[in-house]
C-alpha angles and dihedrals in degrees: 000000000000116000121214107196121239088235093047091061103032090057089039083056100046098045093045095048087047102046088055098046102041089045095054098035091053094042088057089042090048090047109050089037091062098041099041092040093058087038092066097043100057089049093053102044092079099054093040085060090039089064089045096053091048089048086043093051096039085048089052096054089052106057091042086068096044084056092051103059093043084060091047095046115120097222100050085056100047082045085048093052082061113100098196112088097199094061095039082058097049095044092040092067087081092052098045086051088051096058113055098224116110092221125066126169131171120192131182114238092277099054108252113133110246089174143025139185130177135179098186104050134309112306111216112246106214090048089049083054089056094050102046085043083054095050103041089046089063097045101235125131085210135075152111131251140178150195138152097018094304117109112206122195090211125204107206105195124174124250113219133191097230126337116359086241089079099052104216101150121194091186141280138299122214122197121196136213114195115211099230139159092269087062087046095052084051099059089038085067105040096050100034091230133095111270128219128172128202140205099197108307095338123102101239094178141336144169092240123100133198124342081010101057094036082055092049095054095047088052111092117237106211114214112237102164132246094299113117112306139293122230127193133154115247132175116233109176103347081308111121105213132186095223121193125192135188134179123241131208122284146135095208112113094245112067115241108230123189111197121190119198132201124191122243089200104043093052090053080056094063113032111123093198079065104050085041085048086042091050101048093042091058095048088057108048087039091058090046092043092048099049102043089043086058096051085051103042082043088057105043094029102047095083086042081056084053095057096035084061084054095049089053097046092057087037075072097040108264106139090182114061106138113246103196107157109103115186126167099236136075080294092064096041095050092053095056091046088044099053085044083062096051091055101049091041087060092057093038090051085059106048080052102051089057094050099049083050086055087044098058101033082062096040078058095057102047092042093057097033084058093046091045095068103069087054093054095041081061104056094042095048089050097044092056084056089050088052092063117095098216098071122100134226094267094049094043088053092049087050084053097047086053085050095058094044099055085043090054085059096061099055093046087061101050085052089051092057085076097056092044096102093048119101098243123019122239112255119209091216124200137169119256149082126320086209094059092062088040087055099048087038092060088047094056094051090045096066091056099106097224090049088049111100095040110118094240113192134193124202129172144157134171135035111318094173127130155077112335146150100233113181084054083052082056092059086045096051095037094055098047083041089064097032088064090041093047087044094048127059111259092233098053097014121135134182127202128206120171124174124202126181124200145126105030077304138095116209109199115186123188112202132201141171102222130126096280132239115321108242084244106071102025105100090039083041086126102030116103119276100008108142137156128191101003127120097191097028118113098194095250111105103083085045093058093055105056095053098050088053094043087056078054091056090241139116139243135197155139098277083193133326130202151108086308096060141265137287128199120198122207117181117186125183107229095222118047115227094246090058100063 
């Protein structure tokens, strides 16, 4: 029997269903993109140049009138009736600001400039001469000129003694446009294209920046003459543009083009027919991909669903869950390797169950027997001073107190032996003060007779107040007690303990000036039976500790470690959560 694997024909499918949608659904998408795109250029390129050609003929107006007034103004003929050139420039500077061309030229009757003012560079005389001579030569008030990169549209008006009837001229005014940015900005915004004029075959000025401009002015601008307009496509930094130009008027020997672009990609990017069109195609191929995917995946995965009900069941613990499906591919052999795991999880789960019953049974031995020696030390320690002669009544009662008490602990702790497995160990909480227990907890480990002789301090400042389980702190405190003595020497030995309330907590920090934490031990330091450099230790006191203050809800840790000596750091919250 010939076997197709699951994967084989799941990926076959996929690719075969994608490949179909995506490429006709792109194919319709490319097509109507390119047809309708350059539709809708070519439509709009007329009126683009319409509304050109109505802002053109309004500015011009304007500024007709603007050149008017300039030729009619007093002051410019009293300043004309003067024969010396040097003071009709100087005096001429307040006239020109007051005008807001950038060009400004004054000539006597024959031609010849007398004065000369530019904002946008200096304007060379002798070629400002050429082109006034040009312009007045063919009689029109109109025309452009240009010199040093700056294309004018210059108004030449005449400038009369008295009324122009009787024909007394005193010369001739010329007023100057430039065509800069902000003009460009202008038409770019009038005619929703991007915008470049030409002098000849020179970029005057455009609304293009960087690759695209370099790639305008490479591109060759044939002359067609002032008949209609010429369109062609062009690509200006990777763009691909429609461009229409079309020739103004002018008398000057090099043809002025304006040429308007529009992008072929920026208009795809805002058709609504094509994001309706968009939207539609995808719908569509999303609903008949979905559907036939599900009948697919439904085919190839049922038997994968089969198997996936029997992984939950024994995620809860049901061994038995029948698996009847049988197929002759990798489904049918991951059931049956499936249904061998299971088996052999069930009896695995059993043999485990009985050793982790071993295990804590055994974690529960060693954790109590360790806690069980301090206890004991006690109460040995005490009843040889009750054994002295010398010792009265008060002080024998006091020894005895300390005797119960320790007694007590033990029997805490065998009580305690009950609770161990759970996941947080019952506290006994009462109401006090955490110093108290440190106090009676340095007096225990100073009668031992090897811990002596080791200077033991006790700071504290704040409230220190609150619930806690005390005779549990007394482990806590003990052990960390006899962690620092058994760290330090017995003859210069010191020992540290400051307590600081604040916050609704209590840190409590125990010094010493031992030799630190051996490098060994010090990323296991809380985990059970780690132990370094004791003959009688079993590994279980830190561990102890942790857990005790985290049933507290508090934290502890090694607050720094080295050849100067170790700091613990035990912070406890001075109200519990589940007293709030």
């Amino acid at each position: 029997m010939v076997r197709i694997r699951l994967r084989t024909r799941l990926v076959l499918s996929l690719i075969f269903t994608t490949a179909v949608l995506t490429g006709a659904s792109l194919l319709i998408v490319q097509n109507y993109l390119q047809n309708h795109a350059k539709k809708e250029i070519f439509a709009e390129i007329p009126t683009s140049l319409g509304v050109f050609e109505e802002y053109s003929k309004h500015r011009y107006e304007t500024l007709q009138q603007s050149s008017d007034l300039s030729a009619d103004l007093s002051n410019l003929r009293a300043l004309m009736t003067s024969t010396d050139d040097a003071t009709i420039q100087n005096a001429s500077e307040d006239l020109w600001k007051l005008t807001t061309c950038n060009l400004f030229i004054l000539a006597n009757p024959a031609g010849k400039i007398v004065a000369l003012h530019s904002s946008t560079g200096t304007f060379d005389r002798s070629a400002a001469g050429v082109s006034l001579e040009r312009t007045l030569s063919v009689q029109q008030p109109h025309d452009w000129w240009f010199d040093g990169g700056h294309l004018y549209e210059v108004f030449v008006e005449p400038i009369y003694r008295g009324p122009p009837e009787d024909g007394i001229r005193l010369g001739f005014v010329a007023t100057g446009f430039a065509l800069d940015d902000s003009f460009v900005a202008a038409v770019k915004r009038l005619t929703s294209s991007d915008v470049a004029f030409r002098y000849g075959q020179q970029i005057v000025s455009s609304s293009f920046t960087g690759t695209q401009q370099q790639d305008l002015a490479a591109h060759e601008y044939r002359n067609r003459g002032r008949s209609g307009y010429t369109t062609e496509e062009v690509r200006l930094g990777g763009e691909n543009f429609v461009a229409a130009s079309i020739e103004l008027y002018s008398t000057a020997s090099q043809p002025v083009t304006l040429t308007l672009l529009k992008s072929h990609t920026a208009a795809t990017l805002f058709l609504k027919d094509v994001n309706r069109l968009l939207l539609g195609v995808g719908f569509v191929v999303l609903i008949a991909g979905s559907v036939l995917m599900f009948l697919i995946s439904h085919t190839l995965t049922r038997p994968l669903a089969k198997l996936a009900s029997g992984v939950a069941a024994l995620e809860k613990g049901d061994f038995s869950y029948p698996l009847k499906l049988r197929s002759h591919d990798e489904v049918g052999d991951l059931i049956a390797a499936f249904d061998t795991m299971r088996s052999s999880l069930k009896d695995s789960q059993r043999n485990l169950l009985h050793a982790e019953r071993l295990a804590t049974i055994g974690r529960m031995a060693s954790t109590v027997s360790h806690d069980l020696r301090h206890p004991l030390t006690t109460i040995l320690a005490y009843a040889e001073l009750l054994s002295e002669s010398n010792l009265d009544e008060e002080q024998r009662r006091d020894l005895y107190r300390q005797i119960r008490l320790s007694v007590n602990n033990m029997a805490e702790l065998i009580a305690s032996l009950l609770e161990f497995s759970k996941a947080q160990e019952a506290l006994q909480l009462g109401y006090g003060d955490c110093v108290e227990t440190l106090q009676d907890t340095i007096r225990t480990v100073k009668l031992r007779p090897e811990f002596s002789r080791i200077q033991m301090t006790l700071l504290h400042e704040g409230p220190t107040e609150g619930w806690f389980d005390f005779a549990k702190l007394d482990r806590v405190f003990h052990n960390l007690l006899r962690n620092a003595c058994e760290a330090v020497t017995s003859n210069s030995g010191r020992v540290r303990v400051v307590a600081v309330g604040s916050n609704n907590r209590v840190e409590i920090s125990v010094s010493d000036n031992g030799a630190g934490i051996p490098n060994e031990i010090r990323n296991d330091l809380f985990q059970p039976f780690v132990t370094f450099g004791k003959s009688d230790g079993t590994g279980l006191g830190l561990a102890v500790v942790q857990k005790i203050v985290h049933d507290h809800g508090g934290n502890v840790a090694v607050e720094s470690t080295g050849s100067h000596g170790t700091t613990f750091k035990v912070t406890l919250p001075v109200i519990p959560a589940s007293k709030y």
